[in-house]
matplotlib code that plots the C-alpha trace (Angstrom):
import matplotlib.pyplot as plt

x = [82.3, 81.4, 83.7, 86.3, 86.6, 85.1, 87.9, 91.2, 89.4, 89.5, 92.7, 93.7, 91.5, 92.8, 96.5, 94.6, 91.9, 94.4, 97.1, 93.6, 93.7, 97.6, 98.3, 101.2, 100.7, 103.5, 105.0, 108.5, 108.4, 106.6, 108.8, 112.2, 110.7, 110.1, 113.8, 115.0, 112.8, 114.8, 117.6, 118.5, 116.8, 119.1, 120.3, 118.6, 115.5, 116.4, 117.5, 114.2, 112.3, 114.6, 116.0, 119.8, 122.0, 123.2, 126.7, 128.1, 131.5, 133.3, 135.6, 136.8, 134.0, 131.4, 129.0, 128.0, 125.4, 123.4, 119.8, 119.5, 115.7, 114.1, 110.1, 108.6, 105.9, 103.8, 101.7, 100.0, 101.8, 100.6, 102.5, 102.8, 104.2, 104.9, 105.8, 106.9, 107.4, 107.5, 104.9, 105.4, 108.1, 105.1, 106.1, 103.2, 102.8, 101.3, 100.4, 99.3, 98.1, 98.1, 98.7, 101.6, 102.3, 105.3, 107.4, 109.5, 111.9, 112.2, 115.8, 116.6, 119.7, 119.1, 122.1, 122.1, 125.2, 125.4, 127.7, 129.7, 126.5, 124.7, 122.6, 121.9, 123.4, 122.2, 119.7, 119.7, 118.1, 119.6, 118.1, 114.3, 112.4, 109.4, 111.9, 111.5, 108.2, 107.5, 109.2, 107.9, 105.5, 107.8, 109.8, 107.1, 106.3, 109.9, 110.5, 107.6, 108.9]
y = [384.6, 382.5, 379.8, 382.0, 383.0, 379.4, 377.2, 379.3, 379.6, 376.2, 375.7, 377.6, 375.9, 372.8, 372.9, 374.3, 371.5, 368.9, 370.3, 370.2, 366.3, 366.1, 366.2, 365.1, 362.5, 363.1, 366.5, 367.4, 368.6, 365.1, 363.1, 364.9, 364.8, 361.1, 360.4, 363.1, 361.4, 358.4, 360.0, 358.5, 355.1, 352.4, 351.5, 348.1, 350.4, 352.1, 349.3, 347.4, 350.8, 351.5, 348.1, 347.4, 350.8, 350.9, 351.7, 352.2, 353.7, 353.2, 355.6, 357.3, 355.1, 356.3, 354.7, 356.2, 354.8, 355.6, 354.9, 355.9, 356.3, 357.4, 357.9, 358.4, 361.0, 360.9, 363.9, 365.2, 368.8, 370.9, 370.7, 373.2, 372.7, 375.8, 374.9, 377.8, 377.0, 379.0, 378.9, 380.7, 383.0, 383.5, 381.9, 380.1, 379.1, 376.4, 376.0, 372.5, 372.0, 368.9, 367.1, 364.1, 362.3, 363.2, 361.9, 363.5, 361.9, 362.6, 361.3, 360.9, 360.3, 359.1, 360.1, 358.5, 358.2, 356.4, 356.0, 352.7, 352.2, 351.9, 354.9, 357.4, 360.9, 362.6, 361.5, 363.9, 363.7, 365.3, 365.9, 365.6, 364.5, 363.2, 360.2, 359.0, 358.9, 354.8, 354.6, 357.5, 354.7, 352.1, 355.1, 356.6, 353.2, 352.4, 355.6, 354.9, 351.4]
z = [119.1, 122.1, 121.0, 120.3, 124.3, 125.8, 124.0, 125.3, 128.8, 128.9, 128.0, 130.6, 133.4, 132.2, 134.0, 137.3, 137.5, 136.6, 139.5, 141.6, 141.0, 142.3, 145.8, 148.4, 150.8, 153.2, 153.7, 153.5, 157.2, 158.4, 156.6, 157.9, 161.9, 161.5, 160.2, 163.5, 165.6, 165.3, 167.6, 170.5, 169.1, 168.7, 165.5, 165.1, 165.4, 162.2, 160.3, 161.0, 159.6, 157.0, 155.7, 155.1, 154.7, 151.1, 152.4, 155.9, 157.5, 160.6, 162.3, 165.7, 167.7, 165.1, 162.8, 159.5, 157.7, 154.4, 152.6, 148.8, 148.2, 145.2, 144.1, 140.5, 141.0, 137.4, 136.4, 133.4, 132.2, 128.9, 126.1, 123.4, 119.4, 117.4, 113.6, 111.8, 107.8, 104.8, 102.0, 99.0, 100.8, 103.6, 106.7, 108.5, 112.2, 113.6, 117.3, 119.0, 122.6, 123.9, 127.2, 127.8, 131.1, 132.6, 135.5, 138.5, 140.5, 144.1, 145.0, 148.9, 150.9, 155.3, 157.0, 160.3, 162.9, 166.0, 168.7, 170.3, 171.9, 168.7, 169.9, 167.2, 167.7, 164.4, 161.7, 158.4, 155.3, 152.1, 148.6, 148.2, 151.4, 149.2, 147.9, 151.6, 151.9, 151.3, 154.8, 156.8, 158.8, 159.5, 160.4, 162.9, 164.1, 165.0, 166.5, 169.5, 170.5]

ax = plt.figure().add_subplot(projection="3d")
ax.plot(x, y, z, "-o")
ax.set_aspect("equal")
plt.show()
């Protein structure tokens, strides 16, 4: 009888301990400030933080430029197999619960534009803030100097 209740328990404990063990470095909101902190900066500032833009566009006195990103976040998710066959006429079900690695990919876009001045007037970031956050302390360090 014991087992009976002890063995599901635990397979439901198991997800909550194991999203326990997982935990974000950098928030979204942190990451976003750093790359808005950036404003007013010059652009030499940005490029020292953020590397060489992966493509950049010039127009009316205005300079658009633009990082890709991306981060492979790995985590452990339950996985569940229900085989249903037929014996006999008499179907029969089969349940499996097991745990595989899996992987998310954070993908993130800097948007930053600067004047003829090379002062930055806006600094944006698009899709997942999280696929930033390998820069967010060259970022913060560039944005005090």
């Amino acid at each position: 009888m014991k087992a009976k209740v002890i063995k599901p328990v635990c397979w439901l404990l198991l997800p909550a301990f194991l999203a326990s063990c997982v935990g974000a470095n950098d928030s979204d909101a942190d990451i976003i400030g750093a790359v808005h902190s950036l404003r007013g900066q010059s652009r030499e500032k940005a490029q020292a933080a953020l590397g060489p833009p992966y493509y950049t566009m010039i127009g009316q006195g205005v300079t658009t430029s633009y990082w890709q990103m991306s981060e492979v976040e790995d985590y452990l998710g339950v996985s569940n197999k229900r085989i249903i066959s037929q014996t006999n006429g008499k179907p029969e079900v089969y349940e499996t619960m097991g745990v595989l690695m899996k992987q998310h990919r954070h993908k993130c876009l800097v948007v930053i534009k600067s004047d003829e001045t090379s002062t930055i007037i806006d600094s944006n970031v698009s899709g997942s803030a999280r696929g930033c956050s390998s820069v967010l302390g060259k970022v913060k360090t560039a944005s005090r100097l």
